[in-house]
Structure formats: structure tokens, C-alpha cells
GUFILUM-232444 format. One record per residue: y, x, z of N, C-alpha, C in turn; residue in one letter. Coordinates in steps of 0.1 Angstrom, whole numbers, plus 5000, padded with zeros to 4 digits. Layout:
% GUFILUM-232444
YXZYXZYXZA ...
END
This chain:
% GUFILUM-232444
462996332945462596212951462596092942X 463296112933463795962922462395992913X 462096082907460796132900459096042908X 459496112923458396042929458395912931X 459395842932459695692932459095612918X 459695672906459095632893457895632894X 457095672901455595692897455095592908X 455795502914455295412927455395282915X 454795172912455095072907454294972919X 455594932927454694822938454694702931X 455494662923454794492920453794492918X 452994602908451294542905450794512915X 450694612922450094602934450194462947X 451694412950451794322955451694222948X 451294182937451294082927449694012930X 448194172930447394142936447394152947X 448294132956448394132975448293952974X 449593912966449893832968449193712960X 448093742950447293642946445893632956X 445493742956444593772971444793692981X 446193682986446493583003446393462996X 446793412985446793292981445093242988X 444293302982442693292980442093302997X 442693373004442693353019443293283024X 444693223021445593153032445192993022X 445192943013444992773010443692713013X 442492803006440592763010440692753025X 440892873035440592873044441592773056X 442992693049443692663052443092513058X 442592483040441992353041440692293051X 440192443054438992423061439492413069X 440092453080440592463091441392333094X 442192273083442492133087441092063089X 440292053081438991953088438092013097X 438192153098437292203109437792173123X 439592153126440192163140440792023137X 440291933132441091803127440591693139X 439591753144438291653153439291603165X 440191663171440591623186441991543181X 442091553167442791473163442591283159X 441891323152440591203148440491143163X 440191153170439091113184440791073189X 441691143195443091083200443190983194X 443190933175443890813171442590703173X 441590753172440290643176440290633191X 440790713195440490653212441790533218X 443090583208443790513217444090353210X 443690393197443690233187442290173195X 441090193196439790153200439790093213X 440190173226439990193236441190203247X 442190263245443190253250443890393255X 444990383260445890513268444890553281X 444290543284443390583293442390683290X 441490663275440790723269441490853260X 442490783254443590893252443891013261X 444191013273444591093282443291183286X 441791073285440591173289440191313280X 440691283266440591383257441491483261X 442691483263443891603269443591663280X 442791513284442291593300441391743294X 439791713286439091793285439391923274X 440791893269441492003256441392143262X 441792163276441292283276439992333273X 438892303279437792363278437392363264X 437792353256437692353242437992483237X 439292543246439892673239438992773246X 438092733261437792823267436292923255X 435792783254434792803242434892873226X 436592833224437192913220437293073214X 437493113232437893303236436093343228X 435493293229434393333228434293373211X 434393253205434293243192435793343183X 436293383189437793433184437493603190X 436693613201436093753203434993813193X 433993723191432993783178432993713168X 433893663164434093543149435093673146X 436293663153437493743143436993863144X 436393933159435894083155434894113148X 434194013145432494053134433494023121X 433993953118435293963108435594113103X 436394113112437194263108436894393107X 435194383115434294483115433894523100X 433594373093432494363077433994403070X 434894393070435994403064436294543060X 436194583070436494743072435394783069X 434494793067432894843058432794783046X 433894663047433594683027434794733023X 436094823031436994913024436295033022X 435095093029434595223032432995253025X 432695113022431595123020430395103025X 430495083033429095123043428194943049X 427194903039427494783035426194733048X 425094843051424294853062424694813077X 425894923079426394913094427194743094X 427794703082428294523084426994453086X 425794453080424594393083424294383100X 423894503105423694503122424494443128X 426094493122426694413132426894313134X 426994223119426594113118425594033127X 424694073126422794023132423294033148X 423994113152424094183169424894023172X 425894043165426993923167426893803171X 425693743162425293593161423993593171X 423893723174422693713190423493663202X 424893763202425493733215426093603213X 426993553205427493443205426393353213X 425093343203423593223206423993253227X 423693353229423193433244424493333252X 425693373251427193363255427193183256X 427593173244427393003245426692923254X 425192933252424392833258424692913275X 424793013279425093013294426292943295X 427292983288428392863294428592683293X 427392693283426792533283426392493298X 425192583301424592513312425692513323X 426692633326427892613340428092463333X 429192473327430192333324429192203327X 427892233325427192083326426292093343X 426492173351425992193364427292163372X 428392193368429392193378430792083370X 430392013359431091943356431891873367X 432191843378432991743388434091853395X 433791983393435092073401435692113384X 435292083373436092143367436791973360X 436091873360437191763357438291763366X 438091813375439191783389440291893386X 439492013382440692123375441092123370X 440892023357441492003346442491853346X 442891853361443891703365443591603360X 441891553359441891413355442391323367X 442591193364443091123372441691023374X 441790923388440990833389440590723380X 441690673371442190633359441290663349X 441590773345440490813331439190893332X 438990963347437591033348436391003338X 436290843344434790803333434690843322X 436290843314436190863302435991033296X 436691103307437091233307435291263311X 434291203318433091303322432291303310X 431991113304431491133291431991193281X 433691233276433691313269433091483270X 433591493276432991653283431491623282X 430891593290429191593284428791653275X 428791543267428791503250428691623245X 430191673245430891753237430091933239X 430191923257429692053257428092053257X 427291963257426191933249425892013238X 426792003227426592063217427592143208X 427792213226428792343219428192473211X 426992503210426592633203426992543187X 426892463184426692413169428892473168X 429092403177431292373178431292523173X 430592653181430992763179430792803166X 429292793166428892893152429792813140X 430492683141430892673131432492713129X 432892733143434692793147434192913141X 433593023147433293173145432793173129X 431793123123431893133110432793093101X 433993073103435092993093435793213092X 435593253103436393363104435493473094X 433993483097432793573094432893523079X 432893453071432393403060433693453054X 435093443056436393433051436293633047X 435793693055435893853057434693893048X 433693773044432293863036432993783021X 433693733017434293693002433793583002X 432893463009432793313006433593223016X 435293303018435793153017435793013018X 435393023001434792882999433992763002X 432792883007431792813011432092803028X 433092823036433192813049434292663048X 434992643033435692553033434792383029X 433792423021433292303018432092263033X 431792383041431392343057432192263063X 433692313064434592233075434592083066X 434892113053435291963051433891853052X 432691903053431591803054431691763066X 431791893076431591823091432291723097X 433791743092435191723094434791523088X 434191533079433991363070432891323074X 431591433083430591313088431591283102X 432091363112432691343123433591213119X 434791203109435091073112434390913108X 433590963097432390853100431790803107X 430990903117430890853127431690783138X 432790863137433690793149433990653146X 434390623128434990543127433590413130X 432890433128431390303128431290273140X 430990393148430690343164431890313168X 433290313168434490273174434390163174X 434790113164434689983153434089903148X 432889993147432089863141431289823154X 430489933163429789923170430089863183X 431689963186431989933200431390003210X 430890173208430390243214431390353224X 432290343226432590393237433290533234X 433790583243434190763243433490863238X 432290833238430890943240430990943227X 430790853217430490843203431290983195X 432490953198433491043195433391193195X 432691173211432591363214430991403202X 430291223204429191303192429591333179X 430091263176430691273157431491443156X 432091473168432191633162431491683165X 430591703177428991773176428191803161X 427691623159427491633148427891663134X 429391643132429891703123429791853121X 429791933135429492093133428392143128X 427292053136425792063134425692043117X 426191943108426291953095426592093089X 428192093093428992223085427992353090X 427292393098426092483101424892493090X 424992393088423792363078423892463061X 425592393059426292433048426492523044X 426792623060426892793064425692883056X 424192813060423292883058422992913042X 423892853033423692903023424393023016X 425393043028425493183025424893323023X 423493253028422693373028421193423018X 421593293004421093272994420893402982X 422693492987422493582976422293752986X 421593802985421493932989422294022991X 423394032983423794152981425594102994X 425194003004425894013012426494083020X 427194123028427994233036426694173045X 427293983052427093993064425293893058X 424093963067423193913069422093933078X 420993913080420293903093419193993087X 419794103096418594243097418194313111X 417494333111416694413128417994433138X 417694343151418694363157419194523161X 419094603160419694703164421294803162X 421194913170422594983169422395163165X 422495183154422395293151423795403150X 423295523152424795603152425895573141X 426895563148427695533143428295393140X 427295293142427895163147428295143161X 429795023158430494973167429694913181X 430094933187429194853205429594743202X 429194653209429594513210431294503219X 431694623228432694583229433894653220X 433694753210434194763197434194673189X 433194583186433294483178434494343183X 434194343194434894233201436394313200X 436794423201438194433206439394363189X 438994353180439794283173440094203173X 439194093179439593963181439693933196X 440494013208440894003218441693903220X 442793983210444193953212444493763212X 443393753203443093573196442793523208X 441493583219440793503231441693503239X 442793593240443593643253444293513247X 444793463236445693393232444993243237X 443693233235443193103238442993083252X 442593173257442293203272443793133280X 444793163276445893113280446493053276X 446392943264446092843259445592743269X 444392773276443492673285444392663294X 444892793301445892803314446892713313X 447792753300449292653300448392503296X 447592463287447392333287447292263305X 446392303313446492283326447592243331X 448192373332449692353338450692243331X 450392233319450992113311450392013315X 448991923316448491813323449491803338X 449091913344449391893357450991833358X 451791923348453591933351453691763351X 452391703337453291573328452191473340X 451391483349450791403354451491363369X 452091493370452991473379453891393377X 454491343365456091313364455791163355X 454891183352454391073345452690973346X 452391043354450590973358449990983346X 448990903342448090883330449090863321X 450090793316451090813303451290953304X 452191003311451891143309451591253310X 449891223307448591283304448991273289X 448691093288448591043269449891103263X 451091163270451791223263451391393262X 450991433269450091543267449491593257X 448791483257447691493244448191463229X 449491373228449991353215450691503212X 451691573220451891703222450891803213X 449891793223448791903221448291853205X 448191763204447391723186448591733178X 449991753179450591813170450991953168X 450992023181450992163181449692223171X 448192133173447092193166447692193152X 448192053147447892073135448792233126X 450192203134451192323134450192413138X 449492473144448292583148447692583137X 447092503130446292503118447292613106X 448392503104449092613092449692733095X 449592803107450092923113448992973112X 447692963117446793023113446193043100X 446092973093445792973078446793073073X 448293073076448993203073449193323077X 448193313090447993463097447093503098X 446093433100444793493096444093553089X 444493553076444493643064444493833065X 445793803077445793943082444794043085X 443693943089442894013097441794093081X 441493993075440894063067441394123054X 442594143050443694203039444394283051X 444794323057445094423065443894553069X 442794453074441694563078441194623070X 440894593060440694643042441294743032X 442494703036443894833035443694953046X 443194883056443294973066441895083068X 440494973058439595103055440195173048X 440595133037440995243024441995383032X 442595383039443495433046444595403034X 444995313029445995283023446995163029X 447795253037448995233047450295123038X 450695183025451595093015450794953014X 449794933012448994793011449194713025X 448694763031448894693049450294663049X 451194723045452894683047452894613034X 452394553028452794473012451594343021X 450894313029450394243037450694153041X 451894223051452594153065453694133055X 454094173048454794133038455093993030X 454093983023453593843019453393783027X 452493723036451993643045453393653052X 454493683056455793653065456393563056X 456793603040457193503031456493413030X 455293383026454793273025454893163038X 454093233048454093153058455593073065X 456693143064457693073065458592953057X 458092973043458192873034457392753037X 456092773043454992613040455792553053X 455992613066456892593078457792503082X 458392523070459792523069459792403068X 458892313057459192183054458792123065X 457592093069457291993084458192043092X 458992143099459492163106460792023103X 461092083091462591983091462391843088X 461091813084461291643085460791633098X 460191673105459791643122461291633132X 461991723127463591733135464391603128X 463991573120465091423111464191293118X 463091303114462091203117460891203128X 461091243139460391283147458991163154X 459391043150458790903154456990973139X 457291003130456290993123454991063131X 455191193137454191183148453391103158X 454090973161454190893171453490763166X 453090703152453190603148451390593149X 450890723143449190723144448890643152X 449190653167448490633177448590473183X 449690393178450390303179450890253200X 451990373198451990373213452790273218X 452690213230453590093235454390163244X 453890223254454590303265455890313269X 456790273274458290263274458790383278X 457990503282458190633290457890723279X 456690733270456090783266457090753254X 457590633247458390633234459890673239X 459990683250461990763254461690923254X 460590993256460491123263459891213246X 459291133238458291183229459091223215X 460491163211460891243201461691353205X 462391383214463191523219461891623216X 461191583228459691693228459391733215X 458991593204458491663192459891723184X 460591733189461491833177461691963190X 461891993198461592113206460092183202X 459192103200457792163195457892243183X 458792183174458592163158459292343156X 460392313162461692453161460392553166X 459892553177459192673182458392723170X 457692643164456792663157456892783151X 458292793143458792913135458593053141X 459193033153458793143167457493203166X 456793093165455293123169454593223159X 454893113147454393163137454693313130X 455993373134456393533133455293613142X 455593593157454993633165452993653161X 452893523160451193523158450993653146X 451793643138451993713122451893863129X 452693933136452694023136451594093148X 450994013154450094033166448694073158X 448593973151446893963139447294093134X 448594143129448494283120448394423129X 448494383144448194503154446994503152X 445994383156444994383161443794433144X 444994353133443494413122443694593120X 445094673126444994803122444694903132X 443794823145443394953151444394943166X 445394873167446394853178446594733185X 444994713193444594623197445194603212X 445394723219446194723233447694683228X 448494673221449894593220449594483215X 448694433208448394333209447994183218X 447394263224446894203239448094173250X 449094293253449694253254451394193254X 451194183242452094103239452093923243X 450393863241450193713247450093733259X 449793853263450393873286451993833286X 452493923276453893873279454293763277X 453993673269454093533263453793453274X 452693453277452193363288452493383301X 453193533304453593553321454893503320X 455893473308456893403311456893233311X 455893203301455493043298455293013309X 453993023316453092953326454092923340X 454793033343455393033354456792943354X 457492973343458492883335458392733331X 457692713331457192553328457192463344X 456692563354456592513372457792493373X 458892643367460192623374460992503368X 461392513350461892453349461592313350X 460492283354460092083357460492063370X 461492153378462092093388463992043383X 464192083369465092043367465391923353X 464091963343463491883333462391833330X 462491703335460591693341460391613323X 459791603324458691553309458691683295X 459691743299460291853285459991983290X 459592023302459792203307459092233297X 457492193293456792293290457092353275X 458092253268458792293255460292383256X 460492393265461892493270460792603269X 459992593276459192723285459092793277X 458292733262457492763248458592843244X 459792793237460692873231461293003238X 461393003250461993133260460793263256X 459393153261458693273262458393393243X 458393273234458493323221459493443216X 460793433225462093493222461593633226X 460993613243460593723248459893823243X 458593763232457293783230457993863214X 459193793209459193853197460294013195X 461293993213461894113216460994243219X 459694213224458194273229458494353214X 457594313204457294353194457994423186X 458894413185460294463180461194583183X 461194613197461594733205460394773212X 459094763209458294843222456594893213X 456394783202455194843193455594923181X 456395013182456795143167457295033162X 456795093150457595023136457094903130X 456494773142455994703134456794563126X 458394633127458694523117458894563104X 458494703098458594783092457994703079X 458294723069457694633054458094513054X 458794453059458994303058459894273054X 460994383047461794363039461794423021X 461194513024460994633012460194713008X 459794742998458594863001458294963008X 456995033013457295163013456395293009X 456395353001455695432998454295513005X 454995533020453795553027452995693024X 451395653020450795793015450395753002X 451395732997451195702981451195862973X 450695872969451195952954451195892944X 450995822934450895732928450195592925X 451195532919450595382920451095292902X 449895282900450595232882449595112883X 450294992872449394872870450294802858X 449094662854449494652843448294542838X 447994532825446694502820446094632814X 444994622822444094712822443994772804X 444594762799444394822783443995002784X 443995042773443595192773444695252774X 445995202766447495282770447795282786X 446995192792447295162809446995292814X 444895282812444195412817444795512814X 445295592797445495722798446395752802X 446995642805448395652811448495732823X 448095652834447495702845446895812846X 445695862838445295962839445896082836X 447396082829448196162824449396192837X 449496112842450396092855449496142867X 447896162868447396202879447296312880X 446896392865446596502866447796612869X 448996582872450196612875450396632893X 449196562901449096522917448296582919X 446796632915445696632917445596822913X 444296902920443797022917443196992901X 442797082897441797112886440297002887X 439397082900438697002901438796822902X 439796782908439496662914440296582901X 440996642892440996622879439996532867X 439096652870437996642861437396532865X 436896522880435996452886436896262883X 437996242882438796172880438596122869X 438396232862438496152843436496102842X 435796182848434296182843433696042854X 434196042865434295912873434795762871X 435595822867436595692865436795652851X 438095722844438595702834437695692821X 436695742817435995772806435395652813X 434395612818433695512825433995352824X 435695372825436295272822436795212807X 436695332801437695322786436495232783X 435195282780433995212772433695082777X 434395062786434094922796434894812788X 435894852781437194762789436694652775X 436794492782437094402768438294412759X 437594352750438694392746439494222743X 438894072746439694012752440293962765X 440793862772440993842782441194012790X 441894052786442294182795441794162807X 441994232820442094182833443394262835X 443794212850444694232853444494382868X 445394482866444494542878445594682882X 445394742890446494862896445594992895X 445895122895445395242899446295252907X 446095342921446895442933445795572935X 446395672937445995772946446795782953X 445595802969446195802986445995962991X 447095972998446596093007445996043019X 444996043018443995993034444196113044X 443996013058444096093070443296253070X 441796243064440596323063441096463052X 442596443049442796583038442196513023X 441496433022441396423009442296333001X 441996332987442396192979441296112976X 442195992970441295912970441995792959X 441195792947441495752938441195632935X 441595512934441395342936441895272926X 441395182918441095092915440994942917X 441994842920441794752919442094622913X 441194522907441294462892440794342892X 441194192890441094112887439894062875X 438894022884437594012871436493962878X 435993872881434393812884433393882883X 433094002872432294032872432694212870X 431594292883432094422878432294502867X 432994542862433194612846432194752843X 431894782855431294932858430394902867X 429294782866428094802871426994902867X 426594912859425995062850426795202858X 427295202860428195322866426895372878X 426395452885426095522897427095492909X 426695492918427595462931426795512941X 427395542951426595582965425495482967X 424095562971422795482968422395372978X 421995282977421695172985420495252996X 420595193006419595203011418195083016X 417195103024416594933028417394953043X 417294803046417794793060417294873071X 416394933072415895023080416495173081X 416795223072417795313067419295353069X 419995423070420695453068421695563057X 422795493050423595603047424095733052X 424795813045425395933056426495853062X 426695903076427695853082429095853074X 429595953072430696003061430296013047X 431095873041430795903028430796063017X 429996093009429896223005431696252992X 432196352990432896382983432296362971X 433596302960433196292952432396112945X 432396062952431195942954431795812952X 431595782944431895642933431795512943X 432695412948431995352954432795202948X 432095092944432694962936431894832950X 432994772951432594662958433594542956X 433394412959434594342960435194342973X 436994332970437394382979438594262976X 438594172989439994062990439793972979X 438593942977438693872959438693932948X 438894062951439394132934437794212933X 438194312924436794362924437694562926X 436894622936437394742939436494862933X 436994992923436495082926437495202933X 436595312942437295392947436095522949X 436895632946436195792946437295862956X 436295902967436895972974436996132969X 437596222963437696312959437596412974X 436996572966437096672973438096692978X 438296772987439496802997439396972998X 440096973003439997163010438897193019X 438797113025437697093040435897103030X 436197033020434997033015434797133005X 435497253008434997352997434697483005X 434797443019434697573028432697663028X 432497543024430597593015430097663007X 431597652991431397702982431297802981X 431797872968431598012959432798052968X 432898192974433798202982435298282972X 434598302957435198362950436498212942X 435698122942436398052940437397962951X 437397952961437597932973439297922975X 439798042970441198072973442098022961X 441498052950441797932937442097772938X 441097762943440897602950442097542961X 441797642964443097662978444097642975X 444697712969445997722960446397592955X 445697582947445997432943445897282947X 445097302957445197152967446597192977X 446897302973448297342985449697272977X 449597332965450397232953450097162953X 
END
């Protein structure tokens, strides 16, 4: 066992886990602050501009925001996790359709729920506890807003779709355009113009409608995962409700999101009228921003989890949830504790006078602040069900969350009226994280240490030649005869003539025992440009075409993978020699048995 351990080296490996999340969790972090920054913006312009009235109309309409949401977190995160998992396996055709299928339904899905919200707008302001007070304000924001909700989506859902095809980047310089025409606008027409509530719900319209714009240049270079090819579904592609079940667990999350915001209006309208509405809404815009850095550190999961999880390499998925638990609890950590020392800094944006609203609003924001930490494990370990295939405990786990919250928040506001819904939040988290912990296997499993998993070997380093033969000297010790050779003629030789000889790169070899009986020999290495383009790989096809369903034995396959650049050869197995020389057959045998 100590022999087999020596041959595991997980730091390389987590070293590229852990420069990888970097490149997922800060680009996409920053986007996400100006992408979800908008109902923040509009709260401090509505209540400096216009007043605590206008204030409250925004909180009023915050739910329907998440309902629009479930939508974009159903085919954003699952058309995500779909391209994800086809660029661990290869299969770069079937992420195209799915792609194309995706951005049909969203168009389809949206604009019908455009037209309800704008036919029956007066039973759902009424649902959403506006008061006589703020309606006006509450019907033109709503309008406005759901006006030009297909633009709000495609640009929520693409922050997720672009993060899983490797442009990141370019989903970050979208948010931050939209995010700077939105408060331009807001700020001109507030202020300069004197235009009213509506302005506000335009400037994020329009700010989406920009960052959309920005999107489309994603589709400049060809050799994309996700692009627009013939709508159809060929064997072996996911249904639309396959594609959707990854990002369930996210809508189920928002879906009830919409619910407890409700019940929150309603608890704080009750106990407080329109101030506690406008305390509502200061609430709700600090929980987002805390939502922002929770998600920026969990969201990652979806596409460095599903990735590992094409590979069928089970050690990487636990070096995943791994990283992203350390990091994410460190960035946490700090706003948490100046929010519990200094809790007024939330409070000052908006320049509140309220004498109810300034006695009730620092307890609340340090009860918000502590949950956070709660939340933020919980969310962490939900995203890694949902990116590995264990989308039913995922789901629910936010049933359980929310069947203790929603009901809890009624009870307790007959004994803590302005604060239940922050008692409710922590209980139900406690709940939600006992859930996870005694009832989904082993999923706290890796979050302290390594684990080998279906390793057979794992070596890294800088890629030098003592690296390679290194490796290749240590494989041929795991491997048959055949899958030997095919190892050194695939890989190794392929690589030695490659390698610069300055700026090394940085990079790991593993061979996996996959579920399928085979091995599978991988490669992954730090470098912009592939080293082994000239190399043969499984053949492209045109979009009309298809690959074999199952990639062939034997079969070179290089793509980028999490930022890095991947090669991986799925070697012969037992299963794939049942064709051969039958003379050779039992030879073969023998030795994939060893």
C-alpha cells in the first residue's frame, strides 16, 4: 500500500485544481458583481432620488426577478454542465446542439412569461404585498423591467454557458459594460433629468441588452464547444429535460428564493408598513451582494467538477470541493467580520432616516452576515451533487431548506417581529447542512485530505524529459504490453519532440481506472498553445455529422480543459479485445488481470 501511495503525487495535480478555480472563481466573480449589482444601484438611486417609498417598490418587485431566474439557472447552469462534460469526453458536436436547442428554449420560455407578467400585472403586484403607498412605483418598475426580460436572461444564463466553453473572460468584460451603461443611465435620468422609477428598471434592461451585444463575440472563433448549428437531437444527445436537470437544484433554489422573499415582504409589512418593506429591500441587497461571493465560489463546481467527472476521474472532483471550500471560506471570512463589528456600513448607502428602520437594521445585518458562512458550505456542496450526476439530493436538500425557512419565519414573527426571517435563515441552514452530511454518502468526503480513488498513478512536475520518462517508466509497471506501447507511441515519443526547451510548462500525468474496464492515460499542462497540435486525434466531423457515440480505443483526444490544455487516450481494455486473434486473446487477458 506505501509503494502505491508513492506513485500518487497530489500536489501537482491540486496545484492545477487550484490555479484553474482561481481562473473560474475571480473573472467570473467580478462579472457577477456588475452583472447582479443592478438592484443594488436602483435601491441607492431610488431612495437618495425619490424616496423610502420607491425604495420599498423595488423589494416589492425582487421576487419576480428570481422567478425569471429558475429559468435562466435551469438552461444557463445545465447547457453549462452539458459543454463541460463533452469537453471531458470529447464529443465537441453533441455541446453544439445542445447548445443551439438551449438558446431556442430559453428565447420560447422567456417571452411567454413576458407576456403573463405584463397581462396580469395587478394580481401579481398584489402578491407580491405592494402597499397603496408604493404601487405606482412598484407597477412602473415591473413594466419596464419585465419589458425587457429576454435581454436580463440571455445575459444571467450566459455568464454560466460562456464560463463552461473557456471565455470566462469575455462573459466578464459583458457584465462589466452592462453593469456601467446601467448606472449611467440611472445616474443621468435620476439626477440630472428627474425621470422617475422607470428610468432605473431601463438602465438594467439596457445595460443587458449591451452586455448581449459583447456575448456575440464569442462566436468569432470556430473551434467553439458552444455554437449555433441545426436545431436538432440526434442519438445520443441529452433531451431538454436532461439538459435542464443540472441546474435544477439552482431554480429549485431560486424558485424559493421568490417564495421566502414574499413571505419576508409580507412578515416585515406587517410589523412595519412601507419602512418595513424599505427594510426589506436593504436586507435583500445585502444578502445579493453576499450571494455574489458565494456564488463566484461555488459555481466553479459546476464546471471543474463536471470535467473531472467526464474524465471519470473521481480524485480530481474531490481536490474540487476541496479547493473551492478553502478558498471560499477565506474571501467570507473577512466581510463577515467587519459586518458583525460595523454593521451601520451597510446602512449608510442609502442615507436612511427611519427611526424603526435605524433600531431594527444592525442586529438583522449581523444575523445575515453569520448565516452567510452556513450558506456558503451548503450551496458548496449542493453545486458538487448537481455537477456529478446527483441531481435528486440535490434538489432536495433546498426542499429541505426552505420547508423549514418559509414556515419558520410565520412562526417565529409571532415572537420576533422585524428579525424572524434571519432566525428562520440560520435554523434552516443547520438543518440543510445535517441533510447533507448523514443522508447524501460520502459527500463530505475530500475536504480534508486526499484520496486516491481510481488512481493508479499520478506524477507532475515541469514537464522536462526526466519528467516524461519518468512516468513512462512508472506506467509501464500498471499497464498490459499492449496499452504500453500504445502509451509510449501516443503520448510519450509525441511529447519528448514537442517539449520547449524554454519556459517549461507546468503539467501532471495520471492513469484512471474508468468505470468502462479501461485506462485512460491524461495529461494535463499549463500552456496557451497546444504542444501536440500536429499529433492525429479523433476526426472532426461537419455539423451535420456525427462522431461514434463511444469514443474508439486507443484514440488521442487534446482539448482545453478548465484553462489548462488536456491530452487524454483512452486505452484498450479487455472488453475491446473480445474481436481479436483469439490466439492472442488469453495472453491479453492475463495481463490486464495483473
Amino acid at each position: 500500500m506505501g509503494d502505491e501511495m508513492d506513485s500518487l503525487d497530489f500536489r501537482c495535480e491540486n496545484r492545477l485544481v487550484r490555479r484553474s478555480s482561481y481562473r473560474y472563481i475571480f473573472p467570473p466573480m467580478i462579472g457577477m458583481i456588475f452583472a447582479q449589482i443592478a438592484p443594488v444601484v436602483d435601491g441607492v438611486y431610488a431612495s437618495e432620488g425619490i424616496g423610502t417609498k420607491a425604495l420599498s417598490a423595488i423589494g416589492v418587485v425582487g421576487p419576480l426577478n428570481y422567478v425569471f431566474n429558475i429559468i435562466c439557472a435551469l438552461l444557463g447552469i445545465g447547457c453549462g454542465v452539458v459543454v463541460s462534460h463533452c469537453s471531458g469526453t470529447g464529443e465537441k458536436q453533441k455541446a453544439a446542439r445542445a447548445f443551439t436547442r438551449t438558446i431556442i428554449t430559453l428565447f420560447t420560455v422567456t417571452l411567454v412569461l413576458t407576456a403573463v407578467c405584463l397581462i396580469f400585472y395587478e394580481p401579481i403586484l398584489s402578491l407580491l404585498c405592494a402597499t397603496p403607498e408604493n404601487y405606482s412605483y412598484a407597477k412602473e418598475y415591473l413594466l419596464v423591467t419585465v419589458s425587457g426580460s429576454i435581454f436580463i436572461s440571455l445575459n444571467f444564463a450566459g455568464d454560466y454557458i460562456l464560463a463552461n466553453d473557456n471565455n470566462a473572460n469575455l462573459a466578464v468584460a459583458g457584465d462589466i459594460v452592462g453593469a456601467v451603461v446601467n448606472m449611467i443611465v440611472g445616474y443621468i435620468g435620476i439626477y440630472v433629468f428627474n425621470c422617475g422609477i422607470w428610468i432605473l428598471a431601463f438602465g438594467t434592461v439596457f445595460g443587458s441588452f449591451c452586455c448581449c451585444l459583447v456575448y456575440l463575440m464569442h462566436f468569432k472563433k470556430k473551434d467553439r464547444l458552444c455554437r449555433i448549428v441545426k436545431p436538432e437531437r440526434k442519438e445520443g444527445d441529452p433531451s431538454l429535460l436532461e439538459i435542464c436537470k443540472p441546474g435544477m437544484a439552482e431554480a429549485i433554489m431560486y424558485m424559493f428564493f421568490a417564495i421566502e422573499l414574499v413571505v419576508q415582504n409580507f412578515v416585515l409589512r406587517e410589523d412595519g408598513g412601507t419602512s418595513g418593506l424599505a427594510n426589506s429591500t436593504i436586507m435583500e441587497n445585502l444578502a445579493l451582494i453576499f450571494t455574489i461571493i458565494i456564488a463566484g465560489c461555488t459555481d466553479p463546481a459546476y464546471p471543474m467538477a463536471a470535467a473531472y467527472h467526464g474524465e471519470q476521474n473521481k480524485s480530481g472532483m474531490l481536490m474540487v470541493k476541496r479547493t473551492l471550500s478553502k478558498t471560499g471560506f477565506i474571501m467570507l471570512s473577512i466581510p463577515v467580520i467587519i459586518l458583525c463589528i460595523f454593521p451601520e456600513i451597510s446602512i449608510i448607502p442609502y442615507k436612511v432616516e427611519d427611526p424603526l428602520m435605524l433600531s431594527s437594521l444592525p442586529f438583522a445585518i449581523r444575523l445575515v452576515g453569520i448565516t452567510q458562512l452556513l450558506i456558503f458550505l451548503t450551496t458548496l456542496l449542493i453545486d458538487y451533487l448537481s455537477a456529478t450526476g446527483r441531481e435528486g439530493k440535490a434538489n432536495l436538500a433546498f426542499c429541505v431548506q426552505f420547508g423549514i425557512q418559509i414556515p419558520l419565519t410565520l412562526i417565529l414573527n409571532i415572537w420576533s417581529e422585524m428579525n424572524s426571517p434571519w432566525y428562520a435563515s440560520i435554523i434552516a441552514q443547520v438543518g440543510v447542512l445535517i441533510f447533507l452530511c448523514f443522508f447524501c454518502g460520502d459527500i463530505p468526503k475530500g475536504m480534508r485530505k486526499f484520496h486516491r480513488e481510481n488512481l493508479r498513478l499520478l506524477k507532475g512536475g515541469r514537464l522536462t524529459p526526466e519528467l516524461v520518462t519518468g512516468f513512462e517508466q512508472e506506467a509501464n509497471g500498471k499497464m498490459d504490453t499492449k496499452q504500453c506501447e500504445t502509451l509510449k507511441n501516443r503520448m510519450i515519443e509525441p511529447l519528448l519532440k514537442v517539449l520547449p526547451g524554454d519556459k517549461i510548462p507546468y503539467g501532471c500525468f495520471s492513469i484512471l481506472e474508468r468505470d468502462d474496464n479501461r485506462l485512460a492515460a491524461i495529461l494535463h499542462y499549463e500552456a496557451k498553445k497546444d504542444l501536440l497540435e500536429d499529433l492525429p486525434e479523433l476526426p472532426e466531423s461537419d455539423d451535420d455529422e456525427d462522431t461514434e457515440e463511444e469514443v474508439p480505443p486507443d484514440t488521442c483526444i487534446r482539448s482545453e480543459f478548465l484553462g489548462m490544455r488536456r491530452m487524454m487516450i483512452i486505452l484498450s481494455g479487455y472488453d475491446d479485445l473480445k474481436n481479436t486473434d483469439p490466439e492472442k486473446d488469453n495472453s491479453e487477458k492475463d495481463d490486464l488481470k495483473k
